[in-house]
DOGUMI-559955 format. One record per residue (C-alpha): residue in three letters; x, y, z. Coordinates in steps of 0.05 Angstrom, whole numbers, padded with zeros to 5 digits, always signed. Example, Ala and Ser with C-alpha at 12.3 -4.5 7.8 and 13.67 -1.06 7.14 Angstrom:
ALA+00246-00090+00156SER+00273-00021+00143
//
This chain:
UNK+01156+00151+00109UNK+01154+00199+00046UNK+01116+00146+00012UNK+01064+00138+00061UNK+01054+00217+00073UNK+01045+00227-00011UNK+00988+00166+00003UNK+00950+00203+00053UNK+00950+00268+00014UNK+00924+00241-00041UNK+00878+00209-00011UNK+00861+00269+00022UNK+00842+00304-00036UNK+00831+00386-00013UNK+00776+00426-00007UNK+00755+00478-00062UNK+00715+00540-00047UNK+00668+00561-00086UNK+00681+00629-00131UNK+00624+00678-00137UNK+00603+00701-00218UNK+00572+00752-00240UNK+00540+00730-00301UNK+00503+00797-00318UNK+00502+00871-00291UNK+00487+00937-00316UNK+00450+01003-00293UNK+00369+01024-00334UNK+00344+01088-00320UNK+00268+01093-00327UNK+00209+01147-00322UNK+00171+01170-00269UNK+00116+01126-00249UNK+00083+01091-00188UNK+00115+01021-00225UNK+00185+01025-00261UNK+00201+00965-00303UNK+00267+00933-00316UNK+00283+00888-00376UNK+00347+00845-00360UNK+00395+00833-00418UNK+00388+00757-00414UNK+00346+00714-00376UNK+00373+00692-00305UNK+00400+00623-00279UNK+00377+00569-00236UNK+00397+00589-00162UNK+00429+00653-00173UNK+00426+00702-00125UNK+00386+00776-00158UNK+00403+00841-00124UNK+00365+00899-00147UNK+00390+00975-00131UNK+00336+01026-00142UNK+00349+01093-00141UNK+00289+01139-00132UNK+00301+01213-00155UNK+00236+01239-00107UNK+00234+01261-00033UNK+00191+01219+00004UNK+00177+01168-00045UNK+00192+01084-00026UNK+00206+01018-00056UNK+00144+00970-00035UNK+00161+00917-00068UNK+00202+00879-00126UNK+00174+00833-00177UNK+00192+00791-00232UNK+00163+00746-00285UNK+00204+00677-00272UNK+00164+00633-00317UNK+00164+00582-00265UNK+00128+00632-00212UNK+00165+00699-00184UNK+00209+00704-00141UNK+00207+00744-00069UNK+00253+00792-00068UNK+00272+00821+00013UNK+00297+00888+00029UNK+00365+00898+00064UNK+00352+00918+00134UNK+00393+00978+00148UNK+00415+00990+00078UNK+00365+01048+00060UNK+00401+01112+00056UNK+00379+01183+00029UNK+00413+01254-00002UNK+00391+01307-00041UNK+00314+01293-00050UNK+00341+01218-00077UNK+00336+01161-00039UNK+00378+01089-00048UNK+00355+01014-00027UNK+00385+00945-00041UNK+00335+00879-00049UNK+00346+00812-00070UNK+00318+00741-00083UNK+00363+00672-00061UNK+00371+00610-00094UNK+00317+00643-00152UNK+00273+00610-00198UNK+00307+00622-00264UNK+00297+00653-00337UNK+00271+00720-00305UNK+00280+00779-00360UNK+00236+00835-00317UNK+00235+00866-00256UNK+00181+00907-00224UNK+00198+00964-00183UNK+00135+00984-00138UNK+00136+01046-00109UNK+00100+01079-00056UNK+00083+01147-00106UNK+00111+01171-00170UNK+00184+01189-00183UNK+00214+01244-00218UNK+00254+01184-00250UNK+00286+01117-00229UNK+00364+01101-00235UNK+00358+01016-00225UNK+00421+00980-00216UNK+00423+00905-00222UNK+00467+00849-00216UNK+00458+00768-00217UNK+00517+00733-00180UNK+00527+00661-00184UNK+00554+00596-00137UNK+00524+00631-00083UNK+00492+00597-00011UNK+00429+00572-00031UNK+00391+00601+00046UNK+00403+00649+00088UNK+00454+00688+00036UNK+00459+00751+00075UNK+00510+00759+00120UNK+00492+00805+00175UNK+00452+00870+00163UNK+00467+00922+00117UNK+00492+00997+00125UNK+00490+01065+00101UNK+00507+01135+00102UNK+00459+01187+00081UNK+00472+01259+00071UNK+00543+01259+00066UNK+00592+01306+00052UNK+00660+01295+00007UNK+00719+01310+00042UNK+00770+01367+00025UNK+00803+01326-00029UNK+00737+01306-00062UNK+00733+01230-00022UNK+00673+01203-00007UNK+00682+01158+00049UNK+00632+01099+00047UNK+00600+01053+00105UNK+00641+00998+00133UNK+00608+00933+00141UNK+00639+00864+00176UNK+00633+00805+00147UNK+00632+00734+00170UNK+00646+00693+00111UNK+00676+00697+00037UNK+00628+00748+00012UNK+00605+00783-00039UNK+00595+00861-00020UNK+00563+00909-00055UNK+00557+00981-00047UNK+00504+01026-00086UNK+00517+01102-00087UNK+00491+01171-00119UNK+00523+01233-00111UNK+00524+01311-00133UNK+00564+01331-00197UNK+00619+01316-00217UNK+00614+01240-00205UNK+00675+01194-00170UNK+00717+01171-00211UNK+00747+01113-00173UNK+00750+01074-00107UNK+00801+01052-00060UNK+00822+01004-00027UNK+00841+00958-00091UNK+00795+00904-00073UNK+00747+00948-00089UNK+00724+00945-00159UNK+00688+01026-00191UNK+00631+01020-00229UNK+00589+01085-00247UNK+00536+01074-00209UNK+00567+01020-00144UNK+00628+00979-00128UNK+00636+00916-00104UNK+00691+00859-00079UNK+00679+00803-00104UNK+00698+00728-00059UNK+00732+00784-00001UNK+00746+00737+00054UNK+00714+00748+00117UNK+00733+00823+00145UNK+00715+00894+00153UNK+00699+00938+00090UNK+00690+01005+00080UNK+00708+01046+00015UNK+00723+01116-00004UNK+00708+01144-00073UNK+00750+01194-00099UNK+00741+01248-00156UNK+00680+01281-00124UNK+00683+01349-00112UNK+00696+01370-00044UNK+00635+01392+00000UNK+00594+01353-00052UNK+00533+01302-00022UNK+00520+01231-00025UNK+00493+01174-00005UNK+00503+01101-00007UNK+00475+01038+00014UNK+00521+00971+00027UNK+00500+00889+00035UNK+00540+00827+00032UNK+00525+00759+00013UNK+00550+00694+00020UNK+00588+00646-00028UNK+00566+00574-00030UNK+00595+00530+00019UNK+00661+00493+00006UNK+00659+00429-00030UNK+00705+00372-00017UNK+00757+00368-00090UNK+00747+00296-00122UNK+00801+00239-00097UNK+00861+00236-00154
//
């Protein structure tokens, strides 16, 4: 009977998930100007999935659009639904292309007037679903206020599947110095959990200064499906 049950699982084989990459991420400040450009450190990958954070230091002022120069014909880059926050004349938005044409190094922010100055976050995130990589609709706070003990308590967002979740912030001086829960990994500028199995999320940044305003913006996406591991 042992024999026969080491058989079938063998046969069997398992199935692997797929693990979400990031392959390249960093933060460009640019000048004031009705387009703010965006030079990536290395060209993209086939199928990746581009998320681009703007950052608008100007009251009133909007994202249009995002562009790039994929050699093979740019990509269309969508706008979070319900991920547009605002604080202290600054305003925040997530976008992103799926399953992009590859070897972009440039991104064109189009804006809606001219900007005191632009604060552009971007990451490229790989072995992600190929269609429909949004999970659910974004969320946001705007014009919030640190807590007593200098927290900054984020938006929660539920997700349905192993995600990757990203939330973009900007605050008043002096900036947070960390996040918590631990799945939560700080960056200057956003945090993210990366392959965060299907749940609710919402972080708190701590280090601000209390009575001190934010705002932040938060989207998830999906990880490619499962594959089925190869037969020993």
């Amino acid at each position: 009977m042992k024999k026969r049950l080491l058989i079938l699982l063998l046969l069997w084989g398992g199935a692997a998930s797929s693990a979400q990459t990031i392959v390249q991420q960093f933060v460009a400040i640019s000048s004031g100007d009705e387009t703010s450009d965006m030079d990536l450190k290395e060209p993209t990958g086939k199928g990746s999935v581009l998320i681009a954070m703007p950052a608008l230091l100007a009251p009133g002022v909007k994202v249009l659009s995002v562009t790039d120069n994929a050699p093979a014909g740019g990509n269309t880059y969508k706008q979070i639904p319900g991920a547009v926050s605002s604080c202290a004349k600054k305003s925040l938005d997530i976008w992103y292309c799926e399953n992009c044409n590859p070897g972009v190094t440039e991104l064109k922010y189009h804006l809606s007037g001219r900007a005191k100055a632009n604060i552009n976050a971007f990451i490229e995130v790989s072995n992600m679903a190929l269609s429909s990589v949004v999970d659910g609709s974004g969320a946001h706070v705007s014009d919030g206020t640190a807590t007593s003990g200098g927290l900054l308590v984020g938006p929660s967002i539920t997700t349905t599947a192993k995600d990757f979740v990203i939330v973009r912030y900007v605050s008043t001086p002096p900036r947070p110095t960390g996040v918590t829960p631990a799945a939560w990994t700080f960056k200057t500028a956003y945090v993210y959990v990366a392959n965060g199995p299907a749940g609710t999320y919402r972080p708190t940044l701590t280090g601000g200064k209390a009575g001190g305003n934010f705002c932040m913006s938060v989207a998830a996406f999906k990880t490619a499906a499962s594959v089925a591991s190869p037969r020993p």
